[in-house]
C-alpha positions in Angstrom: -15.4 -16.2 -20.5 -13.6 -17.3 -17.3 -13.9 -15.0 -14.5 -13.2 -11.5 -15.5 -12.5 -8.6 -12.8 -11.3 -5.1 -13.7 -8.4 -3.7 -13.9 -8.8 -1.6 -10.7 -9.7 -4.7 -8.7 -6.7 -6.9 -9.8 -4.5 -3.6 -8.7 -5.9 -3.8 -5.3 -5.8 -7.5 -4.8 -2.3 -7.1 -6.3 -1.6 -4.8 -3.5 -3.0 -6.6 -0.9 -1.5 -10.0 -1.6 2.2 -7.8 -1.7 1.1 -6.5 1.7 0.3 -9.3 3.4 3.3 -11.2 4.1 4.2 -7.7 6.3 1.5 -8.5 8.6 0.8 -11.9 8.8 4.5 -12.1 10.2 3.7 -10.1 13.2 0.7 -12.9 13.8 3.2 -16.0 14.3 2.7 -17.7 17.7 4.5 -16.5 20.4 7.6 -18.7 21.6 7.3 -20.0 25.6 8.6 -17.6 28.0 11.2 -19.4 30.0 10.4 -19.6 33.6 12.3 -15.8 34.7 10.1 -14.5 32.2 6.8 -16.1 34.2 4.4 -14.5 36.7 5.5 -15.4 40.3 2.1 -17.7 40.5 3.0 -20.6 39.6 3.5 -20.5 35.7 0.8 -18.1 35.2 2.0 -15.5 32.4 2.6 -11.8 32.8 1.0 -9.4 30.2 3.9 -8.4 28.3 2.6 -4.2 27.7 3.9 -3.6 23.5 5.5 0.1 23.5 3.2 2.4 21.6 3.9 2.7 18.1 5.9 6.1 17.1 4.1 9.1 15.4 5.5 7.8 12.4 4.4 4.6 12.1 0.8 5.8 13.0 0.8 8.0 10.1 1.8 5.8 7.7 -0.6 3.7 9.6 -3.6 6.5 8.7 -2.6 6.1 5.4 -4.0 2.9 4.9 -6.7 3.8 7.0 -8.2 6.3 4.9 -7.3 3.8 1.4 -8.6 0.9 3.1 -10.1 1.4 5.7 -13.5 0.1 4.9 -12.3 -3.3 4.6 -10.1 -3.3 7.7 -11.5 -3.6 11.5 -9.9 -1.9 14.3 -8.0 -4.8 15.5 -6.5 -5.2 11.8 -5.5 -1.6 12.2 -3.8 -2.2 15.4 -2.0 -5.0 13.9 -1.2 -3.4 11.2 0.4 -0.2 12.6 2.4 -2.7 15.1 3.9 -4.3 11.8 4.6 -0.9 10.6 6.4 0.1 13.9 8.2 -2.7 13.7 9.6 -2.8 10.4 11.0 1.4 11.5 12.5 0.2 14.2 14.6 -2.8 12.3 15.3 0.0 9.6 16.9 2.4 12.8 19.0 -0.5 14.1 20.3 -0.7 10.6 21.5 2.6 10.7 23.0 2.5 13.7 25.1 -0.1 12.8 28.4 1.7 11.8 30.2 0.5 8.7 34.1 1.4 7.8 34.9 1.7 4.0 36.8 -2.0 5.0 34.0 -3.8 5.8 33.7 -6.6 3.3 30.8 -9.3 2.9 31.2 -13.2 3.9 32.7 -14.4 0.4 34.6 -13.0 -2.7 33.1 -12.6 -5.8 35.6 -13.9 -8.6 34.7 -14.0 -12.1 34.3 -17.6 -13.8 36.8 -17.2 -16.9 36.2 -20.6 -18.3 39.0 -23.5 -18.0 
């Protein structure tokens, strides 16, 4: 019999494998700051400070804490609640962005009615 794991354990690597393109997107490489962006000696770089994550996203952050949280070290929590934060404050510019009952997407659906 090939290798056979539970049903339990499939759920959580299930999980996790869902999960993970939500923080390994926050882990990208930074792009070069251009030069207004860089310390005043000489190219050295200035410590850019993150603002803190909302209450929000460090309760939803808590929550994966207490499901996970013995697999996770404190540096994956950090990331992980900086992902979180992230994603809520994408979801708030959406909302700000104020749609009219006119507002149409880029193309036109038509219906292919055969020749």
């Amino acid at each position: 019999m090939p290798n056979s794991i539970s049903r339990r354990a499939f759920a959580e690597r299930l999980a996790l494998a869902a999960a993970a393109p939500f923080v390994v997107q926050d882990l990208s490489p930074l792009p070069p700051l251009r030069d207004a962006e860089r310390g005043s000696e000489g190219g050295g770089y200035q410590a850019q400070q993150a603002p803190e994550p909302s209450a929000l996203a460090k309760a939803l952050a808590e929550g994966i804490r207490l499901r996970y949280g013995d697999r996770l070290t404190a540096d994956d929590m950090r990331t992980i609640t900086r992902s979180i934060d992230g994603r809520l404050r994408g979801a708030e510019r959406l909302y700000q962005a104020a749609l009219t009952n006119a507002d149409e997407p880029d193309f036109v659906y038509r219906v292919y009615r055969g020749d």
